[in-house]
C-alpha positions in Angstrom: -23.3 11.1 -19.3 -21.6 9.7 -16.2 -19.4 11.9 -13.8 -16.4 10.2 -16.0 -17.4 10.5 -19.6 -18.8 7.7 -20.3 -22.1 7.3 -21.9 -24.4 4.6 -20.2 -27.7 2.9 -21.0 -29.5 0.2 -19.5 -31.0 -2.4 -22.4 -33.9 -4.4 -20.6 -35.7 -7.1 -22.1 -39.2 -8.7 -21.1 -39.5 -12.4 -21.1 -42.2 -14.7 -20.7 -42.1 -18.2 -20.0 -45.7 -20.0 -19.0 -44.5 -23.2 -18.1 -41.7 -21.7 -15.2 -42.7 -20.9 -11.6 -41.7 -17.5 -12.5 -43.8 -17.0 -15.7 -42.6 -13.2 -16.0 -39.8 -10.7 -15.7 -37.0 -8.6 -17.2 -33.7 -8.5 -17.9 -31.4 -5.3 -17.9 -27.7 -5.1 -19.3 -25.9 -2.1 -18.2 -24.5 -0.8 -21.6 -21.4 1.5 -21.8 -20.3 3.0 -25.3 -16.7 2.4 -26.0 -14.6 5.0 -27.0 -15.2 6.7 -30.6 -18.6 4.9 -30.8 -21.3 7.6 -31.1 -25.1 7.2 -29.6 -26.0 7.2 -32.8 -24.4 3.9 -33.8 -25.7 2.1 -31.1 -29.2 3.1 -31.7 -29.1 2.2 -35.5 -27.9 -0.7 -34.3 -30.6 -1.9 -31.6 -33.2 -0.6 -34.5 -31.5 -2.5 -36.9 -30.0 -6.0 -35.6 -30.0 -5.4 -31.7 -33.7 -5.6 -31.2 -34.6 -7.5 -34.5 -32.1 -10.5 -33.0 -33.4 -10.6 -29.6 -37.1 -10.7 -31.2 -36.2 -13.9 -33.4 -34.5 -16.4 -30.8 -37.1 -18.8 -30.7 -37.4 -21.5 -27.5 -40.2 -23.9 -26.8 -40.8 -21.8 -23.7 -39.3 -18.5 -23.3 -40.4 -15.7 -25.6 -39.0 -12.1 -25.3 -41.2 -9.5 -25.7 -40.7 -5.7 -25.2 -37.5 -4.3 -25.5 -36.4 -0.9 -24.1 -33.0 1.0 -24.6 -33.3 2.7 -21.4 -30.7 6.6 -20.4 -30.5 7.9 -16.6 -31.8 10.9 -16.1 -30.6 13.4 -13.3 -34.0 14.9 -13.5 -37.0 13.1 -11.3 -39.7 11.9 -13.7 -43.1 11.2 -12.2 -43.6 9.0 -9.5 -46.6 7.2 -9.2 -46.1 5.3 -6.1 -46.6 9.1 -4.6 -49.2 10.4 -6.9 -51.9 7.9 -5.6 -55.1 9.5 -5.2 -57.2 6.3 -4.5 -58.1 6.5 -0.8 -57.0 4.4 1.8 -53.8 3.0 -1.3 -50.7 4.8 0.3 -51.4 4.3 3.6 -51.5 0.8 2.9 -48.8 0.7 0.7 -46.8 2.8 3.9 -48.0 -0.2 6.3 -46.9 -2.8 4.7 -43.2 -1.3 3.0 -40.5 1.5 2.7 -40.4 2.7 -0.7 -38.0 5.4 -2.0 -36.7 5.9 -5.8 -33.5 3.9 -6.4 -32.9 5.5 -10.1 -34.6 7.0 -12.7 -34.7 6.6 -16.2 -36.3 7.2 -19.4 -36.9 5.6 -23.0 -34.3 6.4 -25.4 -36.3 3.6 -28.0 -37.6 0.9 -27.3 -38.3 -2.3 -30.0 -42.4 -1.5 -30.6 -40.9 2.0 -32.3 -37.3 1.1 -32.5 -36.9 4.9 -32.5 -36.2 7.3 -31.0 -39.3 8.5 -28.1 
């Protein structure tokens, strides 16, 4: 939960288009239960309609792959970026940008399972 109560996701969706520039990427909507709605609701209904609907809009270009019904965690998962053991990787990486951990999160369900992790 949030310092004010709240309970807040993030729901991000792959999308590919091939014939775009940008053939590739995600979109994430912050999601915020409203009062009296439980976590449970919300993830019967991703499972249910949420990611099922998402799945089924059909373009002549864009199709939306992976869904994930993402939770912030106040613990620090793993971070790859400084587990690199390939030589010579981080110091290039440390040559070229700054890099630091803006949030962290893990999968509540996500639509290949549409359960719960």
């Amino acid at each position: 939960m949030s310092d004010d109560g709240e309970v807040k996701y993030v729901w991000a969706v792959e999308w590919h288009n091939p014939f775009a520039q940008n053939k590739r990427g995600m979109v994430f909507y912050d999601v915020t239960l409203l009062p009296g709605v439980t976590e449970e609701e919300l993830g019967k209904f991703l499972a249910e309609e949420g990611f099922p609907a998402v799945d089924g809009i059909l373009t002549r270009a864009v199709r939306f792959e992976q869904q994930y019904l993402l939770r912030h965690s106040e613990e620090e998962g793993p971070d790859p970026l400084s587990s690199i053991q390939k030589e010579g990787v981080a110091e290039k990486l440390g040559s070229l940008c700054k890099h630091t951990t803006d949030k962290s999160f893990y999968v509540v369900m996500s639509s290949g399972t549409a359960s719960e992790e």
